[in-house]
C-alpha positions in Angstrom: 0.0 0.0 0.0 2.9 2.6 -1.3 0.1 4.9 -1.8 -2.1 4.4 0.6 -2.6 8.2 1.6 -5.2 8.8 4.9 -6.2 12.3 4.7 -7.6 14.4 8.3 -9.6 17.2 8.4 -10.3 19.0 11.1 -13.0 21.7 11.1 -13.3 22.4 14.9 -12.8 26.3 15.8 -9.3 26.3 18.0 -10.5 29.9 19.2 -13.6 28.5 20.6 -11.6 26.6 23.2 -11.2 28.3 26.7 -8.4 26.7 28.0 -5.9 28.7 30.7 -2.8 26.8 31.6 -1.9 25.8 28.4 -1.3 27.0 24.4 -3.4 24.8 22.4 -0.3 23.2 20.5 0.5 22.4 24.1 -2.8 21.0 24.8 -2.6 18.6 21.5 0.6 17.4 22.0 -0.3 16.4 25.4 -3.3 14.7 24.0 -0.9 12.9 21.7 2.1 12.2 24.2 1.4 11.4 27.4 -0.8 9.1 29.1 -4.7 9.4 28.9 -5.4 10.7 32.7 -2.6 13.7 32.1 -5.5 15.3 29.6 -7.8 15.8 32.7 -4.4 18.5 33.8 -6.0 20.6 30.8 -8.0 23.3 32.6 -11.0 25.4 30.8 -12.8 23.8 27.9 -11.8 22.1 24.6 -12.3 20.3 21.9 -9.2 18.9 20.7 -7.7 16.2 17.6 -4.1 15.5 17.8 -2.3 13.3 15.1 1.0 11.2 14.8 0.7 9.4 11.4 -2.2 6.8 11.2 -2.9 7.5 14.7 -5.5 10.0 15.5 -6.8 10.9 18.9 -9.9 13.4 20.0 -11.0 14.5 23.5 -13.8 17.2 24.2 -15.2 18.6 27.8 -18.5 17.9 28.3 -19.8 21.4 27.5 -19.2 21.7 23.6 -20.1 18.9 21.1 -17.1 17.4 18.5 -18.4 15.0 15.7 -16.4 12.5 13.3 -16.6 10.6 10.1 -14.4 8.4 8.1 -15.4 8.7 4.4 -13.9 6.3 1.9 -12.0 7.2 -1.0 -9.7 5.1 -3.4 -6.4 6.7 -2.0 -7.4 6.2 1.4 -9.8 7.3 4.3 -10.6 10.8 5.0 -11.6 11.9 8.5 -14.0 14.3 8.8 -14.1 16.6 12.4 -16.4 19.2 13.2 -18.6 20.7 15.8 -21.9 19.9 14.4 -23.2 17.6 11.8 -24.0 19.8 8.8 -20.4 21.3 8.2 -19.2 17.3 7.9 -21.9 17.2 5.5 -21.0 20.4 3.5 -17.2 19.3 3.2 -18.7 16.2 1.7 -20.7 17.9 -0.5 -17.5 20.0 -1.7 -15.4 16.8 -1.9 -17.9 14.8 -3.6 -18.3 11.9 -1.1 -21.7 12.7 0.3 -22.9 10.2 -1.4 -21.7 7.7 1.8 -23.5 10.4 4.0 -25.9 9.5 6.7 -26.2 12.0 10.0 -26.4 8.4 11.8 -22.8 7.4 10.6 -21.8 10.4 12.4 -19.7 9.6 16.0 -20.0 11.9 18.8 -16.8 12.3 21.4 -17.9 11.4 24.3 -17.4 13.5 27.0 -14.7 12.9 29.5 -12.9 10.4 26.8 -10.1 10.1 24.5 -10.9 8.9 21.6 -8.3 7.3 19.2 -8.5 5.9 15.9 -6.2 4.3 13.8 -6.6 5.1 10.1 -5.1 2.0 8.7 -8.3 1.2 5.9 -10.9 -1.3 5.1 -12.6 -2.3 7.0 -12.0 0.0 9.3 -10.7 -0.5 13.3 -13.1 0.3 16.3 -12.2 3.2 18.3 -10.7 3.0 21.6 -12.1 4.9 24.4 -10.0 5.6 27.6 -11.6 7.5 30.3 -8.9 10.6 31.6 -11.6 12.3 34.1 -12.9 9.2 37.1 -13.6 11.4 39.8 -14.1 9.1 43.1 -17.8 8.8 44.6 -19.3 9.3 47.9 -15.9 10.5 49.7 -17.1 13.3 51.4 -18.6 13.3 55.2 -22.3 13.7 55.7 -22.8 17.2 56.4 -24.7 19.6 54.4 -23.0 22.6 55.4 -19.3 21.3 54.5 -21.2 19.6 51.1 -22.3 23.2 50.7 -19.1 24.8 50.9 -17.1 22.9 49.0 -19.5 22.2 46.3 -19.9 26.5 45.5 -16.1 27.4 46.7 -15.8 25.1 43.2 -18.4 27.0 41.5 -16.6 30.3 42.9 -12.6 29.0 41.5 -14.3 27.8 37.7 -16.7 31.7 37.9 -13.1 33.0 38.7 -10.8 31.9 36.0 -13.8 32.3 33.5 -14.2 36.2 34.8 -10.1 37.3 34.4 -10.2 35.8 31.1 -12.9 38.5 29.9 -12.0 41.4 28.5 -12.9 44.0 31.9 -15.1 46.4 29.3 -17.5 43.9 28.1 -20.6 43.4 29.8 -22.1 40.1 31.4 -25.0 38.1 30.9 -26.3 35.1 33.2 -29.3 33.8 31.9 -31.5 33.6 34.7 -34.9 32.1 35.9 -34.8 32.8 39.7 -34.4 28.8 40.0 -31.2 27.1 42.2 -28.8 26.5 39.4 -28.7 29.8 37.3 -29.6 32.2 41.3 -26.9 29.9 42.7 -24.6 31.2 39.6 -25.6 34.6 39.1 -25.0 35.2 43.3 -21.8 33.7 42.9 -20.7 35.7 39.9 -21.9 38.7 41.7 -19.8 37.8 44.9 -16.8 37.0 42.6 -16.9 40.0 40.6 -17.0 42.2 43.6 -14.7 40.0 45.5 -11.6 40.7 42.4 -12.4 44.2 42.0 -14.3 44.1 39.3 -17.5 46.3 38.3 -20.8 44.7 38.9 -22.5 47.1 37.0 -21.5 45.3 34.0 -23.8 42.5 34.9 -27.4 41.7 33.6 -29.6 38.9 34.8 -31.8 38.1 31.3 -35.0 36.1 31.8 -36.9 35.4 28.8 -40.4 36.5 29.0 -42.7 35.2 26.9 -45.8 36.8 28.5 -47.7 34.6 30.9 -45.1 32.5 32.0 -44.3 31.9 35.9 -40.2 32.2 35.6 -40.2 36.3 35.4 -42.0 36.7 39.1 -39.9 33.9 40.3 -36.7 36.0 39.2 -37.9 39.0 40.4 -39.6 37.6 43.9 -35.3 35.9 44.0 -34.2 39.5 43.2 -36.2 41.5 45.2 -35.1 39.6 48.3 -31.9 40.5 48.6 -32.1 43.9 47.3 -30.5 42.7 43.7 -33.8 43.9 41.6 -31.7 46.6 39.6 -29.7 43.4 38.1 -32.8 42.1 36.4 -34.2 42.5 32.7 -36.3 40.6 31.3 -36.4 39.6 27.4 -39.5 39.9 25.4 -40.3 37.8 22.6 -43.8 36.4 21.3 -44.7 32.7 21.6 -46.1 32.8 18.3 -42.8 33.3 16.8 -41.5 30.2 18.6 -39.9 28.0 15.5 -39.4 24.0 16.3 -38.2 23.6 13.1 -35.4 26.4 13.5 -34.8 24.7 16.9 -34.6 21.2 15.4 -31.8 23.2 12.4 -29.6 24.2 15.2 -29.7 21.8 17.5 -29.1 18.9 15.1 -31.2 16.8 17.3 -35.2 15.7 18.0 -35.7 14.9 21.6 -38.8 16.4 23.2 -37.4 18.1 26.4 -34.2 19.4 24.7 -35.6 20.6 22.0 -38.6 22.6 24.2 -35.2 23.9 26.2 -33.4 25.1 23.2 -36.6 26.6 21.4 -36.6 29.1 25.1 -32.7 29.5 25.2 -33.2 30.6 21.1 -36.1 32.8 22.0 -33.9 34.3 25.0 -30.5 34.5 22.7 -32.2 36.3 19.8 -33.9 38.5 21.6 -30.2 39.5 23.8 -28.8 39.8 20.3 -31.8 42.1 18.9 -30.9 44.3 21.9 -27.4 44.3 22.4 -25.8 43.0 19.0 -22.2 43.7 20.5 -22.9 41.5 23.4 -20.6 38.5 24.0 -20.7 36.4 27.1 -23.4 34.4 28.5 -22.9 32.6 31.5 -25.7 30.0 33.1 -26.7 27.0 35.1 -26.7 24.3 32.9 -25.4 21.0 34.9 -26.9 21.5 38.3 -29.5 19.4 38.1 -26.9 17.1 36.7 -25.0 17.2 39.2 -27.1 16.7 42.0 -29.3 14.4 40.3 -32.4 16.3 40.5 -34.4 15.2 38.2 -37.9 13.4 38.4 -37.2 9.5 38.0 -40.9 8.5 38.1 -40.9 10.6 34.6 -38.5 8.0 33.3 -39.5 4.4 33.2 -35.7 3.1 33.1 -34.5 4.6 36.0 -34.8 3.8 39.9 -33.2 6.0 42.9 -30.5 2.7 43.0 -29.2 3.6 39.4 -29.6 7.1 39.9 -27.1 7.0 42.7 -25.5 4.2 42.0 -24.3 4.6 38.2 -21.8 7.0 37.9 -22.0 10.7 36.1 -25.4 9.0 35.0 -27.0 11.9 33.9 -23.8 14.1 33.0 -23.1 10.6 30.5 -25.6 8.6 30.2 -25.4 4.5 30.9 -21.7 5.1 29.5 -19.5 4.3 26.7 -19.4 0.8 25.9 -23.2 0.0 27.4 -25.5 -1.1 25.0 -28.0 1.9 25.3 -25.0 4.1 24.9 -25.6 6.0 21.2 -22.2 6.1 18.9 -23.9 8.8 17.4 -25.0 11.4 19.9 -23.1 10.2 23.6 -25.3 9.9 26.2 -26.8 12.3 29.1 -25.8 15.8 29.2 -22.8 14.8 27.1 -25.5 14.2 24.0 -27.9 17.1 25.3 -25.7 20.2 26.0 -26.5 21.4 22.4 -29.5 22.8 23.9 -27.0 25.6 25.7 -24.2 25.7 23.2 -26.1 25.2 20.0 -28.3 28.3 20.7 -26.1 30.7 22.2 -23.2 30.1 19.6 -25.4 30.5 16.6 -26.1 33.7 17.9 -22.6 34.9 18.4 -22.5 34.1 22.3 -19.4 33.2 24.3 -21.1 30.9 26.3 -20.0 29.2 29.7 -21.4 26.8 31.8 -19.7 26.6 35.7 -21.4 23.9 36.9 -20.3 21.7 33.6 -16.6 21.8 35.0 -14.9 18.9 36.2 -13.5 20.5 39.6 -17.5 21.3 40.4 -18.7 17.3 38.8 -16.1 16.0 40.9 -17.4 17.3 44.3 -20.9 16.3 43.5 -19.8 13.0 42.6 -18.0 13.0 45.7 -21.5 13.5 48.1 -22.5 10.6 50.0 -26.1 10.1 48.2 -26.5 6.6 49.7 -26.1 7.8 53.6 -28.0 11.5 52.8 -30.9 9.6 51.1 -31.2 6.3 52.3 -32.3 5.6 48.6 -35.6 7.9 49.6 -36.4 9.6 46.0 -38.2 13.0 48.1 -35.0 13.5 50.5 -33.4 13.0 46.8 -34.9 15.8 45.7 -34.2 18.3 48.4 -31.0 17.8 49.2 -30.3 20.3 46.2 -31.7 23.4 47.4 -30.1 22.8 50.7 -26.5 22.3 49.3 -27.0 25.3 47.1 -28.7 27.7 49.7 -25.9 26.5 52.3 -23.1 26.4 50.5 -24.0 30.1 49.1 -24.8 31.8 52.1 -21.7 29.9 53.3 -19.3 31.3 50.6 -21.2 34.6 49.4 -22.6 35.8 52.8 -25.9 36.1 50.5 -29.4 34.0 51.4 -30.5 32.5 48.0 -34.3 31.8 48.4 -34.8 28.4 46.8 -38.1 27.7 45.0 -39.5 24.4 44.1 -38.1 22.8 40.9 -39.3 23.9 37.3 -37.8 23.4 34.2 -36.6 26.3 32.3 -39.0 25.9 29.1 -42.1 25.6 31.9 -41.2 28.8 33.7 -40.9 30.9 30.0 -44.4 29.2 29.0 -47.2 27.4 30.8 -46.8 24.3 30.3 -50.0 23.4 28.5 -49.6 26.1 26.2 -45.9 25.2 25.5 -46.9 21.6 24.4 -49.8 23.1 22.1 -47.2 25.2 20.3 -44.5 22.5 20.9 -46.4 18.9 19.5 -44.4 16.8 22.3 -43.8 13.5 19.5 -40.1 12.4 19.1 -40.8 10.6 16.0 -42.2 13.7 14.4 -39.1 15.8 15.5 -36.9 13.1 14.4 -38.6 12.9 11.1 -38.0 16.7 10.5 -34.9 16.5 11.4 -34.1 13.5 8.6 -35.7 15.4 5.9 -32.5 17.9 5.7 -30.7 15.7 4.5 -33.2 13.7 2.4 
C-alpha cells in the first residue's frame, strides 16, 4: 500500500476553546504524548484532535459537542471533524463523497474520553475509548454545610478563572430564571466580581419573557429579596414566533425536552442579540441538576433512585461508553444534550459558559454521599439540592439564596399546557423533521 494516503480534516474552531494553563499546540501534543489521565491537567474547555501518522486521537469537555466521520476514498480514508453535523456534510458535498452520507454514521466524542483511531483502511478499526476524568464517589462526610461549601467554593474557582479571562469592558449576561442552578450562579458571579475588584454594574440577569409564563416573578420575587432587583431584565419575545423547526436546524437533534429547552434558550438568545448585537458572554446554570441528580425518576421508566445514585455521572453521560444503550452517534446524558446551551447561544454569536459543567464542580458532587443523605428515599433525593445550594451560598457569598420548588426552564418561560400546544411533544415527528435535511 505505497500509496495508501489517509487524509484528516479538522473543522473544529481552536479559538472556541477556553483553555488557561496551556497553548493549544501544548494541549494537542499532550493529547498525543502522554498518558490518557494527564488530559484531565487541561483546565478550561476544549475540543481537541491531535495526530501522529495513522494514529489520530480526539477528546472534548462535556460542555461543547465534537463530531467524526471516516469517508472512503480510493487513496485512502478521510476523517472528517467538526462541531456539528451539517459542516461534515457540507465538506462532503464539496469533496464529492456525500454520497456515503448519513447524520447516523456520524460519531459523537464522548465527553470525558479520549478517543483514538487508527486510520489503517478497510474495514476499518473500532475506536478505543480511555476514560482521563474518574472522579471518586461518595468521599465526602455527611454534612450539608461542608457539602455546601465545598461544592460553590468550586463553582466560585471555575466563575473565577472564567471572569479574568474576559476582556474587563465587556458586559455580562447570566441567563437567569430565579431557580437554584442559574440564582446559585448569578449570586456567585456577583460575589466574585466584587470579591476581584471588578465592576458589577456590568452585569445583567436576562429572563426570557414570553408573556404569561411563571419564571419572570420567580426571578424578580429571588431578586427582590436581597435587594438585587436593579440586576434584572427581562427579554420579550412572542410565543407565536417560537420556530421547532429552527430549533430542530440548530440543534441537530429531536428529543422532546431538549428541544422545548433550546426553542426558550433561542427565544432568550435572539432577543439579547436584537438588543445588544455587540454583546458577547453568557454565563448560566446548565449541569446543576446534573449534578445533584435532581431530576424526576418517576418521569422516566428506566431509572430507579439505585441507578440514579449508583451509576456514575449517570446523567452528566448517560449509561456510559461501551453499554448497550449508549448511542455512537450522539453520547449519552448531558454529554448528548448540551446542544440545547451551546447550540443556541453560539449560533447567535454568544461566548457561552457553563460553571457547573466543569470537572472540579462534577467532581465534588460526585464525591457527596447520596447513599447515607438519602437512604435511597427519592423526596429526601430531591431536596438535598436546594439545601447544598442555599448553604453552601450563604456559606461562601454571605448572601441568602431563596430556593423555589423545581421547574424546568422551558415551563417557567411558557405554561406548560400552552408550550406543548405550540410544541407537539412527539419524538418521532421531530426526528422525522430532522431527517428530511438531508433527504
Amino acid at each position: 500500500m505505497d500509496h495508501y494516503v489517509e487524509r484528516v480534516v479538522d473543522l473544529t474552531d481552536p479559538e472556541a476553546n477556553q483553555i488557561y494553563n496551556l497553548s493549544i499546540d501544548e494541549a494537542r501534543k499532550l493529547l498525543l504524548d502522554h498518558p490518557t489521565e494527564a488530559v484531565r491537567g487541561i483546565e478550561g474547555s476544549f475540543a481537541l484532535l491531535a495526530r501522529s501518522g495513522k494514529t489520530v486521537r480526539m477528546a472534548r469537555s462535556l460542555d461543547r459537542p465534537m463530531r467524526y466521520f471516516l469517508a472512503k476514498r480510493a487513496e485512502g480514508p478521510a476523517l472528517v471533524v467538526a462541531h456539528r453535523i451539517d459542516s461534515i456534510f457540507d465538506w462532503l458535498k464539496s469533496e464529492g463523497l456525500d454520497a456515503q452520507f448519513h447524520p447516523s454514521y456520524t460519531r459523537m466524542v464522548p465527553a470525558h474520553y479520549v478517543v483514538e483511531l487508527q486510520l489503517i483502511g478497510c474495514p476499518d478499526p473500532d475506536p478505543v475509548y480511555k476514560r482521563f476524568f474518574a472522579p471518586a464517589s461518595g468521599t465526602l462526610p455527611a454534612d450539608l454545610n461542608e457539602i455546601g461549601r465545598v461544592y460553590i467554593s468550586a463553582l466560585a474557582e471555575e466563575i473565577s478563572q472564567w471572569l479574568k479571562t474576559v476582556p474587563s469592558n465587556e458586559p455580562i449576561g447570566v441567563c437567569f430564571s430565579g431557580g437554584i442552578d442559574s440564582g446559585s450562579v448569578f449570586l456567585t458571579t456577583y460575589y466574585v466580581m466584587r470579591k476581584l475588584g471588578m465592576n458589577p454594574s456590568r452585569l445583567k440577569a436576562f429572563i426570557l419573557d414570553l408573556g404569561d409564563g411563571p419564571d419572570l416573578e420567580q426571578a424578580a420575587s429571588f431578586l427582590d429579596r436581597l435587594g438585587l432587583s436593579l440586576f434584572l431584565e427581562p427579554i420579550e419575545a412572542l410565543a407565536s414566533a417560537l420556530d421547532v423547526s429552527d430549533t430542530i436546524r440548530i440543534t441537530e437533534d429531536y428529543k422532546p425536552l431538549d428541544i422545548e429547552s433550546a426553542t426558550m434558550a433561542i427565544a432568550l438568545c435572539r432577543g439579547i442579540r436584537d438588543r445588544y448585537p455587540e454583546w458577547r458572554y453568557l454565563i448560566d446554570g446548565d449541569g446543576g441538576d446534573e449534578n445533584l441528580k435532581d431530576y424526576p425518576i418517576e418521569e422516566n421508566p428506566e431509572l430507579t433512585i439505585r441507578s440514579v445514585i449508583n451509576n456514575q455521572m449517570l446523567y452528566q453521560e448517560g449509561w456510559g461508553v461501551g453499554k448497550i444503550k449508549h448511542s455512537l452517534t450522539y453520547s449519552g446524558g448531558l454529554s448528548r444534550s448540551y446542544t440545547r446551551t451551546y447550540a443556541p447561544a453560539h449560533h447567535h454569536g454568544f461566548k457561552g459558559f457553563s460553571p457547573y459543567t466543569r470537572p472540579g464542580v462534577i467532581a465534588v458532587a460526585e464525591a457527596i454521599p447520596f447513599i447515607d443523605l438519602t437512604k435511597y428515599d427519592v423526596s429526601r433525593l430531591y431536596e438535598l439540592k436546594g439545601e447544598i445550594v442555599s448553604r453552601g451560598v450563604a456559606t461562601v457569598t454571605g448572601l441568602q439564596m431563596p430556593v423555589f420548588p423545581k421547574r424546568r426552564f422551558q415551563h417557567g418561560a411558557l405554561p406548560e399546557d400552552a408550550l406543548h400546544s405550540r410544541l407537539p411533544y412527539r419524538e418521532a415527528e421531530y426526528r422525522k423533521q430532522f431527517l428530511s435535511m438531508y433527504e
